[in-house]
N, C-alpha and C positions, 0 to 999 in steps of 0.2 A: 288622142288619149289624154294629153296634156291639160284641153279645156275643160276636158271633162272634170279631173281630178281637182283642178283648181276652182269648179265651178262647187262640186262635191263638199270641197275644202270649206269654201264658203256659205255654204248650207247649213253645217256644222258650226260654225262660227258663230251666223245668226242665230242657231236653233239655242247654240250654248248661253247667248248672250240674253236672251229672248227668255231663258231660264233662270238666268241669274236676277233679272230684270222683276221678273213674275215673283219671286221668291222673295223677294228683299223691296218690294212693298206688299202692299195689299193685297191680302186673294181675291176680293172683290171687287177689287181696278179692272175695267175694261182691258183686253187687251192693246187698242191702240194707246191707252194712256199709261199701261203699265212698261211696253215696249220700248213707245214714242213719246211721251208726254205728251198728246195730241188728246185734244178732248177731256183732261184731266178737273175731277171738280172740286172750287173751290169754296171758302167759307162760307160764301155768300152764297152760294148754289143750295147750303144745305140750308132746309127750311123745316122750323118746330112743326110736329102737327095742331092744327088751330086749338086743339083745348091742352095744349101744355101752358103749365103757369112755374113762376119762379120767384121769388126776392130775385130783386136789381145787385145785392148784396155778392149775388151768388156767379155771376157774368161769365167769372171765369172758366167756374165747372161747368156751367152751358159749352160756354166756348169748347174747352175741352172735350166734351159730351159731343159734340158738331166734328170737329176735328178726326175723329174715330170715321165717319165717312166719307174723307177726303183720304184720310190713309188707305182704307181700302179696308179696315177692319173690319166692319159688318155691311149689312144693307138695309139693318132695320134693329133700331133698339129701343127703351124705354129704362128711363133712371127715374129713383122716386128715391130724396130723401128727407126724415125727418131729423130735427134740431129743436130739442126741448119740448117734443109732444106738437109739433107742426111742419106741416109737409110744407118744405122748404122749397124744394124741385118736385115737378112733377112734371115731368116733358117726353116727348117720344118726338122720333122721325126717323128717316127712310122709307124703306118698301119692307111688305113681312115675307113674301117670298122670292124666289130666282129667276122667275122671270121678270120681275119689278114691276108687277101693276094694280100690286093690291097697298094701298098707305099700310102704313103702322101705324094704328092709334094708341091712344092712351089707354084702351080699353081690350087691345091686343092681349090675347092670352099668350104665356112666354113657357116654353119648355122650361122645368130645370133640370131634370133627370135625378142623378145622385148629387146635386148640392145639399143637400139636408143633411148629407152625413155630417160633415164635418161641423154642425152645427149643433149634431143632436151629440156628436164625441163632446164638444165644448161642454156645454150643457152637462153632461155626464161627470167631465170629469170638473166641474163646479162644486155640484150635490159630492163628488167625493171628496173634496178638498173640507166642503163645512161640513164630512162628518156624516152628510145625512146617505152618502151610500156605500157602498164597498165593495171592489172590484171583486174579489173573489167569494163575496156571496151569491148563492142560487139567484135567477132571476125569481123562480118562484116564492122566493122570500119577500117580496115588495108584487108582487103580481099572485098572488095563488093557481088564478084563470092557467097560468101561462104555463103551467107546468103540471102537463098532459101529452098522451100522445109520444113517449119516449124524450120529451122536453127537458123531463123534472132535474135534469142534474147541468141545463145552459147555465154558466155563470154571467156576471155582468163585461167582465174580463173578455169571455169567450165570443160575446157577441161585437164586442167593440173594436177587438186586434181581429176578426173575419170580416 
């Protein structure tokens, strides 16, 4: 009974560590490299997809851009930015799915789901700041269309804070 427990013991031990391990890098790390460090990939491993371009300017943010798949963060991204009306970066790599056999290109379509929101609140509350909307007007006051169908009394307010 003794080996048992102590064998048991150490199941748990590993299973815990093996958790702690997984948790506190990457979800994306291989198990042996997340466990073990075994197999773990580095900078050099990670490779732009051939039509990503950049300013030399920009090294860093690549770097860093690379760096995100030796942590373990994704397995497949694309960054594009502009600087004064010109795409600065336009780079991709990894894989776009979970088994890892399809590239990420630069032409990869990318989920955003609900990023918009917070994008269209900014936006919102800009046009209120200069004036040109106001929260507690009807939306059908700037839209007429939209206020039909039990609509006519949404305010701007009301759609922003749900």
């Amino acid at each position: 009974m003794g080996l048992k427990l102590k064998l048991a013991g150490l199941l748990i031990l590993f299973m815990a560590f093996s958790i702690y391990q997984i948790t506190n890098k990457g979800a994306r790390l291989s198990f042996h490299c997340s466990v073990f460090n075994i197999s773990c990939p580095k900078l050099s491993d990670i490779k732009l997809s051939p039509l990503s371009t950049y300013d030399k300017e920009y090294e860093k943010v690549v770097e860093d851009f690379r760096q995100l798949f030796v942590d373990g963060t994704d397995i497949g991204a694309q960054l594009s930015i502009y600087y004064k009306n010109k795409n600065v970066i336009n780079i991709s790599a990894g894989k776009r799915n979970i088994e890892k056999d399809l590239p990420y290109e630069i032409d990869t379509l990318q989920h955003v789901y609900s990023s918009g929101k917070a994008l269209c609140s900014l936006v919102v509350s800009m046009l209120v700041d200069r004036g040109l909307l106001k929260y507690e007007e009807k939306i059908g006051h700037y839209w007429p269309e939209f206020a039909v169908n039990g609509k006519e009394d949404v305010t701007i307010a009301g759609k922003i804070i749900k």
